[in-house]
N, C-alpha and C positions, 0 to 999 in steps of 0.2 A: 615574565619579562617586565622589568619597574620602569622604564621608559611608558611602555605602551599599557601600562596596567591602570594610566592614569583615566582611559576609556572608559572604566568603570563609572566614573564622575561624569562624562556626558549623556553617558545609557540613564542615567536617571533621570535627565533634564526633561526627557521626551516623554512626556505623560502618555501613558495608554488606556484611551475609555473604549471599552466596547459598550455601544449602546443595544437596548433590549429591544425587542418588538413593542412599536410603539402603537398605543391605540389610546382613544376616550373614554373609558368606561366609568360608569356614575349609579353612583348606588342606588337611583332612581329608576323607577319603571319609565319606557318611551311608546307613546301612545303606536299600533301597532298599524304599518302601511295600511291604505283600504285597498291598495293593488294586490296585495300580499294575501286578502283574506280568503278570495276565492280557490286559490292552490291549495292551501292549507286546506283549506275542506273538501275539495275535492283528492286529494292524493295525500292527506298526511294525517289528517284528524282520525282515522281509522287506527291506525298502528299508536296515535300516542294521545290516547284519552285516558286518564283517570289518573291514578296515584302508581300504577304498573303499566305505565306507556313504554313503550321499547326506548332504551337506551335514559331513562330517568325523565325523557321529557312528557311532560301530560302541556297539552294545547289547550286542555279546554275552559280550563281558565281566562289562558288568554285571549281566547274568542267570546269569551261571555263578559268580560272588562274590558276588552278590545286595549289592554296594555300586556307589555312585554320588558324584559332585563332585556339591557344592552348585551351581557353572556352568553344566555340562549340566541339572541338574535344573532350575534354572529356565529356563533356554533353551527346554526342556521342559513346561514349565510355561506360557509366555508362547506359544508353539506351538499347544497344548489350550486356553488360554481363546480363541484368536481360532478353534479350529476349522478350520483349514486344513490341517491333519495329522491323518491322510492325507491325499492330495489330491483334490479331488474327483472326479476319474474312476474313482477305486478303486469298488468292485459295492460293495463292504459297509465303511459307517464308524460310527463309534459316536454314540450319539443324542446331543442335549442333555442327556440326562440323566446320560450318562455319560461327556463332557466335564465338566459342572460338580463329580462327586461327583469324576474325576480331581483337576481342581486343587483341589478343597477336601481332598485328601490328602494333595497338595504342602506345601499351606498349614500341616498340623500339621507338616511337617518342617523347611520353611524360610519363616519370616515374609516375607510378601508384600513388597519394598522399598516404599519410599513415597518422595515429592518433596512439599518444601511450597512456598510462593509465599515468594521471597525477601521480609525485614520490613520494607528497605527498598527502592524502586527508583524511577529519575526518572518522571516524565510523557515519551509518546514526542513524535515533533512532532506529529501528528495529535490527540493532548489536549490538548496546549498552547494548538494555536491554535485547537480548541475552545472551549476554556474563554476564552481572550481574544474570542473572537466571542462567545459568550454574555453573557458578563458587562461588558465594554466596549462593546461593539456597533461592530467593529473590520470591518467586511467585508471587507479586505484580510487578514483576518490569515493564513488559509492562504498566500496570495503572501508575505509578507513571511517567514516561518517558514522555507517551501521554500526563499528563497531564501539567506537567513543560518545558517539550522543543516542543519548535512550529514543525511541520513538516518540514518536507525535501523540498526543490526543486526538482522539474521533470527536468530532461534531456535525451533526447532519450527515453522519453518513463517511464523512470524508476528514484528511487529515490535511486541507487548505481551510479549514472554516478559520477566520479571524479571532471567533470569542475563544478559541484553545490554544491561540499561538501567542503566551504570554510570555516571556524572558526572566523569569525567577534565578535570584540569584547563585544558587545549586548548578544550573543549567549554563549560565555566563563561565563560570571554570572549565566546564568539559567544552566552553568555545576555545579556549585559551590550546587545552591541551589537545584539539582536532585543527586547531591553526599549525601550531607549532608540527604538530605530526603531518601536517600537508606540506609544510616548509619544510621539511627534512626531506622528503619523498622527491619536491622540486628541485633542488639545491644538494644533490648529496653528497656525504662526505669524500675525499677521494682516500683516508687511510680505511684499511678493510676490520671488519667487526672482529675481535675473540669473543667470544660466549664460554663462559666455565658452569659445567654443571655437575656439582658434586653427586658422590651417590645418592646420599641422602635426601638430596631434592627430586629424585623421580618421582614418578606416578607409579604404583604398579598396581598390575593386574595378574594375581598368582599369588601363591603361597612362598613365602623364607623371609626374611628381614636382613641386618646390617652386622656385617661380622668380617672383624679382618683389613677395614676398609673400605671390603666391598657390600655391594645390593646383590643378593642372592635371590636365586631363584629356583625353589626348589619342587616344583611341578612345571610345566610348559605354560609359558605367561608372556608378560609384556613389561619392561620399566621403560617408561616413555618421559619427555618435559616438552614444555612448550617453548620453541625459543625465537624470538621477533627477529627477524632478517628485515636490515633498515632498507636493503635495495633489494632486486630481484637481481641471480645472476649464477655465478659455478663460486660452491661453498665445497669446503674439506670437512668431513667431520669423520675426526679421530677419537677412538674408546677404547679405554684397555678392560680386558676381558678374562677371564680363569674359568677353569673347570674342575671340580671333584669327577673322575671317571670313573663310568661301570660299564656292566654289559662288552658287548662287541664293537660298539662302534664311538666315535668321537664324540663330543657334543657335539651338536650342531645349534649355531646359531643367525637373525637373517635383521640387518640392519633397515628400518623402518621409516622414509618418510610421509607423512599423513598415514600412516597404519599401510602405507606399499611398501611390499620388501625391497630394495634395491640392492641389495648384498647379502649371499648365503655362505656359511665359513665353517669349516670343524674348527674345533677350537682344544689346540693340544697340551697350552700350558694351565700350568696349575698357580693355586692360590700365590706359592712363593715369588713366581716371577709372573706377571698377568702380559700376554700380548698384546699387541696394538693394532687394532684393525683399523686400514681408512679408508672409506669412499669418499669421490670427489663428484659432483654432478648438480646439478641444478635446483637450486630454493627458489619458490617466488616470493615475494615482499609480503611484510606480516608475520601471523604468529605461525609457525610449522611444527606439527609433532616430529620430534626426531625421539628413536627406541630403538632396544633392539628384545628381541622375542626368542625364547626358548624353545627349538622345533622340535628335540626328541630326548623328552625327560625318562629316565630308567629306573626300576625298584622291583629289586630281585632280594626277598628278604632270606633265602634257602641259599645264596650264594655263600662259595667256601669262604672265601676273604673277605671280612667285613666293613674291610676299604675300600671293598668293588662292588656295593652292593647299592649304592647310593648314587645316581646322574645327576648335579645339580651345576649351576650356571651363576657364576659371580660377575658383575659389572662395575669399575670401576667407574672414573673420570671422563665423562665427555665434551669434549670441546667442537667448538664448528665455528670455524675462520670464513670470512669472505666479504665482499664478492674475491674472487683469485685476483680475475682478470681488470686491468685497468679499465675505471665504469666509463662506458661512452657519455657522452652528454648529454643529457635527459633533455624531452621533449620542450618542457618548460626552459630550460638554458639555450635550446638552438631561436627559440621562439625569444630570448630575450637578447640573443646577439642580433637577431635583424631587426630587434627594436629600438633597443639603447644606442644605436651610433659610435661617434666617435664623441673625443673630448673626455672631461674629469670624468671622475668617478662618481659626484656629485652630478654632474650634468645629465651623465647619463640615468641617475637614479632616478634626479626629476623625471624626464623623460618617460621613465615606466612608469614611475610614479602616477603623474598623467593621464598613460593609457589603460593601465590595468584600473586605477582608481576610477575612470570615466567608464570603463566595460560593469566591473562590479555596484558601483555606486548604482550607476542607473539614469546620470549626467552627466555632465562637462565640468568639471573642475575648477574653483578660481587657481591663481596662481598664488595663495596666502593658504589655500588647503594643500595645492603639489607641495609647496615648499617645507610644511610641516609633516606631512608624510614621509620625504627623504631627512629630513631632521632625526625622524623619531625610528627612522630605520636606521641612520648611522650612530645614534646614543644609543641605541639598544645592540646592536652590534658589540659595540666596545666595551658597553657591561657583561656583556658576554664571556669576550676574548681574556687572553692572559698577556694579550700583546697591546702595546699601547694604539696603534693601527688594525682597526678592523679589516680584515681578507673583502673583498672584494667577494666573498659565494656569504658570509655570515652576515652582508647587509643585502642580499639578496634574501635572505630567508628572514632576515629581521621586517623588509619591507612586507612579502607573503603575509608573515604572518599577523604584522599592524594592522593591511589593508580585513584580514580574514576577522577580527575581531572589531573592527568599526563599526558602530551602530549605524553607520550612514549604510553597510553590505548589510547587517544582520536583517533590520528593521528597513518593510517597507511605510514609508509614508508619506499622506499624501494628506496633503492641507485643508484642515477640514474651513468651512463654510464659518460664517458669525451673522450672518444677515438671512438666514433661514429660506435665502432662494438656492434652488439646484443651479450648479457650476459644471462646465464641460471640463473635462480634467485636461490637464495639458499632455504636451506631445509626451513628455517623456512619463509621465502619471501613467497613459495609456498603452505606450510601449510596453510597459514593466505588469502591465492588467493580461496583455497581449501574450509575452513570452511564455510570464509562469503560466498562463492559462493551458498555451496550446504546446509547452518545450520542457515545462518544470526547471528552467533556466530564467538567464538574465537573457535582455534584448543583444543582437549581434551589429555588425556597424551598419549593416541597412537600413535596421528598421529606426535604430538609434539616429540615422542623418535622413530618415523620413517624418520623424519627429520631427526634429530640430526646421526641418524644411516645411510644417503643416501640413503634411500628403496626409496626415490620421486624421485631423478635422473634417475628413470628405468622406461622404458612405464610400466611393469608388475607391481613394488610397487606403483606407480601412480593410475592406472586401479582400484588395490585390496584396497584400500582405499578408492576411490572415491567408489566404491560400496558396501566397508561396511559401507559409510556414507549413502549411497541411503538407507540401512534397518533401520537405525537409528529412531525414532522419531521426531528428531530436522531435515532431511529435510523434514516435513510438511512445512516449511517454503519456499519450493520449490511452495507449493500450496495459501498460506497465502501472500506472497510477489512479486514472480516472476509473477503467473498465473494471481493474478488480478488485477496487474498494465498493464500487457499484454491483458487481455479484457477490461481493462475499467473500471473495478465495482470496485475498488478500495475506491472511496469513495461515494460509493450508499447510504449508512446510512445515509448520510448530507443531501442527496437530500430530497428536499418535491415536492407533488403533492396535485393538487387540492383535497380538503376532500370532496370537496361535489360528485364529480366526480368519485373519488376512495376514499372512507369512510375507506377502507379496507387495505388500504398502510399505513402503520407506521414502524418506527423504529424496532422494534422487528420483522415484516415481511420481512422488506430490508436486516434485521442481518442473516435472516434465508432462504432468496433468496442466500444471498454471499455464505454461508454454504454452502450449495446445491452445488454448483460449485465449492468451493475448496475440497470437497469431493471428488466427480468424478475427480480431476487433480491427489488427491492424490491417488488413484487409479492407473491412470498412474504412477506415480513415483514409487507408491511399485513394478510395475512390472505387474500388477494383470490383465491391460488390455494395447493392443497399444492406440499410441498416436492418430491416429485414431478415436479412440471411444469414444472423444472428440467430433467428429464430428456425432458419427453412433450410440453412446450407448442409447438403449433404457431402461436402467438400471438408476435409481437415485438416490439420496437420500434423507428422507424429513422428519422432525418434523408433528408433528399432526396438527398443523394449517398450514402448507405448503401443505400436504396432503390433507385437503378438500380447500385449496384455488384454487391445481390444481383438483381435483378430483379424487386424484389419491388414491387407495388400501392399507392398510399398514399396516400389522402386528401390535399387540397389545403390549404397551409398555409405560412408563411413556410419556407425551406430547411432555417433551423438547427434549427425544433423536432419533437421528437419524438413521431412520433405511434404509437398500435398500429397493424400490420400481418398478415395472415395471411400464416405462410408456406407455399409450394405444399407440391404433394406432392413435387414432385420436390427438395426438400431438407430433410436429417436435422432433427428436432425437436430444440426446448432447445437447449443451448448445446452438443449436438454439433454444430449446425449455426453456431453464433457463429463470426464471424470470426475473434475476439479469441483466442481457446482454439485453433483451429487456426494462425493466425499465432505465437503461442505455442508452440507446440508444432513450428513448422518450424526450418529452417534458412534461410540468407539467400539459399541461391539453389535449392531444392527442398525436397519433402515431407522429412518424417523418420519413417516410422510406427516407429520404433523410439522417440522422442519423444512419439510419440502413444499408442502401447500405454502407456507406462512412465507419461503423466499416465492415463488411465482407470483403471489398476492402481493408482497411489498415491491421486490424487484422489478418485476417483471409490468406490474399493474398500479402502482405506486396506491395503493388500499394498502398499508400495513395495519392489520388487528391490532385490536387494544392489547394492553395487558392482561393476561388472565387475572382473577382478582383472586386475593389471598385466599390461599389456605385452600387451593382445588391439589389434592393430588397427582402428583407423576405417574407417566403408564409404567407398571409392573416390568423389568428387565429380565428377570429370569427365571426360568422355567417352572420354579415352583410356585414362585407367584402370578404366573400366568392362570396358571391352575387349567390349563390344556386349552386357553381362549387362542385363538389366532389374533394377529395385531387389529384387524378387522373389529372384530366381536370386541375387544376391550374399547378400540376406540368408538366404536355405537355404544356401548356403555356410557362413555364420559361423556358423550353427546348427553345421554339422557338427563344429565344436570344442567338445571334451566339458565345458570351462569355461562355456563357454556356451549349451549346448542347454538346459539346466534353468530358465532364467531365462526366454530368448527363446522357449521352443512357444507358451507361452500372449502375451505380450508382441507377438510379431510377428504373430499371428495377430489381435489386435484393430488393431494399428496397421495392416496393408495391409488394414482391412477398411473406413480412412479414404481410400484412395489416389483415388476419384475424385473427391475435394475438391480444389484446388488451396491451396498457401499461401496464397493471398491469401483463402480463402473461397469461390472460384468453384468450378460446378461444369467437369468435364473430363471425356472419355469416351478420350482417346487420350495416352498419353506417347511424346515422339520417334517418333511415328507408327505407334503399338502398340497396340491396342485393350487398356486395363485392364481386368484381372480383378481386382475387388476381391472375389470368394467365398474367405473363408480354413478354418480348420477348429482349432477346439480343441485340447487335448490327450485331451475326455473324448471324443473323434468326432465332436461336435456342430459344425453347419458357419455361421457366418455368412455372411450374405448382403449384403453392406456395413454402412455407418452405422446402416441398418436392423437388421438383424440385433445391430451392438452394441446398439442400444435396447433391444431383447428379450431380449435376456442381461442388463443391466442390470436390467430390470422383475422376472427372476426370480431376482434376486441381492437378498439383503438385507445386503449390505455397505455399502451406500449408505446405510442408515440410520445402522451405525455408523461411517462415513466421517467422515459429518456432526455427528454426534451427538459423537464424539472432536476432532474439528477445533474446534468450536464451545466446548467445554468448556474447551480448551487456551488458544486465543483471550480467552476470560472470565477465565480464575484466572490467566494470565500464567506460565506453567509446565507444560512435559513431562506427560507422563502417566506413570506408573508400575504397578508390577503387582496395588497396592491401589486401582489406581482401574480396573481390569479390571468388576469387579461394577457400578459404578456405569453405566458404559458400556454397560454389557448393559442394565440395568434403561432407560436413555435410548432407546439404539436399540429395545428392544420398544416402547416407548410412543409411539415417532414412527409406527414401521411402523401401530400401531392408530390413531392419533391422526391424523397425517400433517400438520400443521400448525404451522409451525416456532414460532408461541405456546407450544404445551408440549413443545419442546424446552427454550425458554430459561425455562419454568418448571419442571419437572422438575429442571435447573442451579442456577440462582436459588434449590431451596430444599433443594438438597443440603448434606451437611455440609461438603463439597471448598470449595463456595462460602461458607457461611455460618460455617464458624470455623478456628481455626489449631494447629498443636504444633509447636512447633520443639527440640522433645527428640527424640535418636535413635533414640528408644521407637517402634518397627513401630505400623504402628496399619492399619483399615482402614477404609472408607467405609461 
């Protein structure tokens, strides 16, 4: 569109700095606390004296020059606020009390680094078509999004981090062509689509080629195309069709949309005159396999006649017209008749202009923005058209898709600081922190005219907002985006596994493993259970094919829906028992408890292991290379390399305490005809007894609180965490552990200063 293409030229105006984590660091040694010295030799100089200290650090140095690198020391520092130094097996470690007055010692030497939320950054895809679903009333818009703009970048875990949402010029065109394809979907055409697909353009699947005209098929097969239906609705598709016949019976053949038969035919004529078959019935919008398949190919070579001796299927010319019926007015156009009023055509563009520009944007409009936005929808209209009068639906799609490519929708930002003091961000800054945090959308008109009225500047209008977004529907996206980028199963769908191995894992399994767990999260978030019973719920939820894959009981009810379930006893609670988290966490043709330990330690405990360090071997996959070890015995093997025992005691010890789970979720009592031992053991002696046993190291672990607590945080502000948001984090994880209700998690967040303002001076600061 050359009207609205000129947006290109204000997209650059908007400089985007992400800034790094910021800290002091000087190539100088800094004399070393005397608060600091007696910990260090009491609980640390043991483990890191000499030139082979554990983990590269030797102390003894630095106790005998009483100086230290700013490096180590926060190394050191970032060590002692998570408490995991010493380890906990050690008899004797220092309290709470004397971890926090540690780093608040650190802290007079070397200013805490800090990270801010880069000032500007895009919308990812999952707010985009958010906010086109709320505000258009686009129900397609996830599909359309998915399939036009590539995915996001991970950063931290998650695909809201700021320093990954950059707007590269490759990525501004596929804005252009997912605007324009929303504004078709909104606005649509009222003549109906032809689609011509020659033979030539199929797919197939089977043996013959091109002859005659037709696409032949000369075994039982498939020639299929993809053809984009701009509307959902009742389509015709017409194929002319031939047979060469043998045998006794007719060809048969069965017309296909998405690979479902919906029409079975003999087919009498032959190459000279080909028939016309038509079914009429229902497309949804998007791309649909329409084919048709050969069901009963013949080959009698001893046959007398050697014209009958061959069954083969010719396909000509496919077309598919629609929609038939005259399209009702899409949700977006009844929404835009109670908008726009009465009066011009212009009048009423401003109008929308207006409202949809103040929904998306993320404020209120001047009137020199409305007026340029109906501007640039009725010139782009007309360069459109062949008539010198733009229609009235093609300045409707021209505004869509102006407003859908504004760097004012694409780009959140929020005015950074020049005087290096923290600022409370305004009403509408906080709105838009607010929505995407807890809706993966834009703000709606409440919270928008709670803005605009100061109700966010108060812990209390803050609070009573954030949790009448918790009842909302739109945070399911609390379950759908935050939870399983946060376990991992985020993109399980993709994954494949061996078929011969697990015949029973497909896509439609993998889609109904995810389910399962974003249910139980959203659970948590209505309130309905603590966050907890994440870990402890023996309560699930399952489809009828989830339901006999686990075994589990289930109320009577169509297949695909989801109903609660108890699960036995004989399977791990919460989503140690989820499919989705174990499939996740294998490999494509056996367990992984190395995979498995490493998500409960990072997930679960927020300890993610380092790297292994180059050049350590992978465990052995198949059976000759096992050379008859069990996974067991190889992995006390690689233990035995001194790079890696430090990592793997505890790591291995929760992963084989998964092993009678199967990849697929099932349970197993036997590998390659070996009764499993899933009893593993600690490094502090303490012995687990399977999945079981992790629960109960889990339930007395209060890392889970700040797992969560830090995940959730990072998720919301779009940005790392740093060593000044250490305190913050503490104060989070205590109040869940008492509270236990993931509500004042995300209010505790919601009315932090992390959340509610900004500094973009290199000025250390802390929470």
């Amino acid at each position: 569109m050359a009207a609205v293409a000129t947006i290109l030229l204000s997209i650059t105006a908007y400089g985007v700095a992400y800034p790094a984590t910021r800290s002091v660091d000087a190539a100088e040694d800094v004399a070393l606390p005397a608060a600091l010295r007696p910990l260090l030799e009491a609980h640390c100089v043991d483990c890191h004296d000499g030139p082979r200290g554990k983990g590269g650090l030797d102390l003894a140095p630095v106790l005998e020059k009483n100086l230290i690198g700013e490096a180590p020391l926060r190394a050191l520092r970032r060590r002692l606020a998570k408490r995991d130094m010493p380890p906990a097996d050690e008899e004797v470690r220092p309290t709470r009390e004397e971890y926090a007055s540690a780093v608040a010692t650190i802290n007079t030497v070397v200013a805490p680094s800090t990270r801010e939320v880069p000032n500007v950054r895009r919308l990812n895809r999952a707010q985009y078509a958010g906010a086109v679903h709320d505000v258009f009333a686009i129900e397609t818009a996830a599909q359309l999004v998915e399939r036009i703009l590539p995915a996001d970048e991970i950063g931290e875990g998650f695909d809201t981090t700021g320093d990954t949402l950059a707007l590269p010029p490759l990525l501004l065109e596929k804005y252009f062509d997912v605007a324009e394809a929303i504004a078709a979907e909104a606005v649509p055409d009222d003549a109906p689509q032809r689609i011509v697909v020659l033979p030539e353009r199929f797919e197939r699947r089977g043996q013959g080629g091109i002859y005659d005209g037709l696409a032949w098929l000369a075994t039982n097969g498939t020639l299929r195309a993809l053809v984009d239906a701009a509307h959902a609705g009742r389509y015709r598709i017409t194929v002319d069709v031939a047979a060469q016949q043998a045998g006794d019976a007719l060809a048969r053949i069965a017309i296909l949309v998405d690979d479902r038969a919906v029409l079975e035919r003999d087919i009498a004529a032959d190459r000279a005159k080909p028939e016309r078959v038509v079914w009429e019935g229902d497309l949804a919008a998007g791309a649909n396999a329409i084919g048709v398949r050969f069901l009963n190919d013949f080959w009698d070579p001893k046959a007398v006649d050697p014209a009958r001796r061959d069954r083969n299927l010719g396909v000509g010319t496919l077309v598919v017209e629609g929609p038939l019926d005259p399209p009702a007015p899409s949700p977006f156009e009844l929404r835009v008749a109670e908008l726009s009023g009465d009066g011009g055509e212009v009048a009423r563009l401003r109008r929308l202009a207006r409202t949809f520009g103040a929904q998306l944007f993320r404020r209120d409009l001047t009137q020199s923005e409305i007026d340029a936005l109906a501007s640039i929808a009725r010139e782009a209209a007309m360069r459109r058209g062949d008539e010198k009068r733009a229609t009235w639906k093609a300045q409707l799609r021209a505004l869509v898709t102006a407003i859908l490519v504004d760097p004012r929708f694409l780009l959140r930002i929020e005015t950074p600081t020049t005087d290096g003091e923290r600022r409370a961000l305004s009403g509408d800054e906080l709105a838009s922190r607010l929505a995407f945090f807890l809706w993966s959308s834009v703000p709606d008109d409440a919270l928008r005219n709670a803005a605009r009225a100061g109700e966010l500047a108060t812990d209390e209008g803050l609070v009573q907002h954030a949790r009448r977004m918790l009842a909302d529907p739109r945070a399911s996206t609390l379950a759908s985006r935050f939870a399983t980028q946060w376990l991992g199963i985020d993109g399980l769908a993709a994954r494949e596994f061996d078929p011969k191995l697990y015949p029973n894992v497909d896509r439609a399994l993998l889609l109904s493993m995810r389910r399962e767990t974003e249910l139980l999260f959203e659970s948590v978030v209505r309130g309905e259970v603590p966050v907890r019973a994440l870990l402890s719920s023996r309560k699930t939820f399952v489809d009828a094919r989830l339901a006999r894959h686990y075994g589990v009981d289930r109320a009577a009810s169509d297949d695909a829906t989801f109903v609660a379930a108890v699960v036995p006893e004989t399977r791990p609670t919460g989503i140690l028992g989820h499919g989705s988290v174990l499939l996740a966490t294998s490999n494509p043709t056996r367990t992984s408890p190395v995979k498995r330990g490493k998500w409960v330690l990072e997930a679960l405990l927020d300890e993610a292991p380092p790297p292994p360090p180059p050049g350590v071997p992978q465990l052995p996959e198949t059976r000759e290379e096992k050379k008859g070890l069990s996974i067991r015995a190889l992995m006390a093997l690689h233990r035995a390399n001194p790079d890696c025992a430090s990592c793997h005691i505890q790591m291995d010890a929760l992963g084989l305490a998964f092993e009678r789970i199967d990849v697929d979720g099932r349970l197993r009592d036997t590998l390659e005809g070996v009764a499993i031992d899933d009893r593993t053991e600690l490094p502090d002696g303490s012995v687990l007894a399977g999945v079981a046993g992790v629960a109960r190291f889990l339930a007395t672990n209060d890392g889970f609180e700040r797992s969560l607590a830090r995940r959730l945080l990072v998720y919301a502000l779009g940005r790392g965490t740093a060593d000044a948001d250490d305190a913050l984090v503490d104060r989070l994880a205590a109040d869940l552990r008492v509270r236990g209700d993931l509500a004042s998690l995300i209010e505790g967040i919601v009315r932090s200063d992390a959340f509610r303002t900004r500094v973009d001076s290199p000025k250390a600061s802390t929470h």
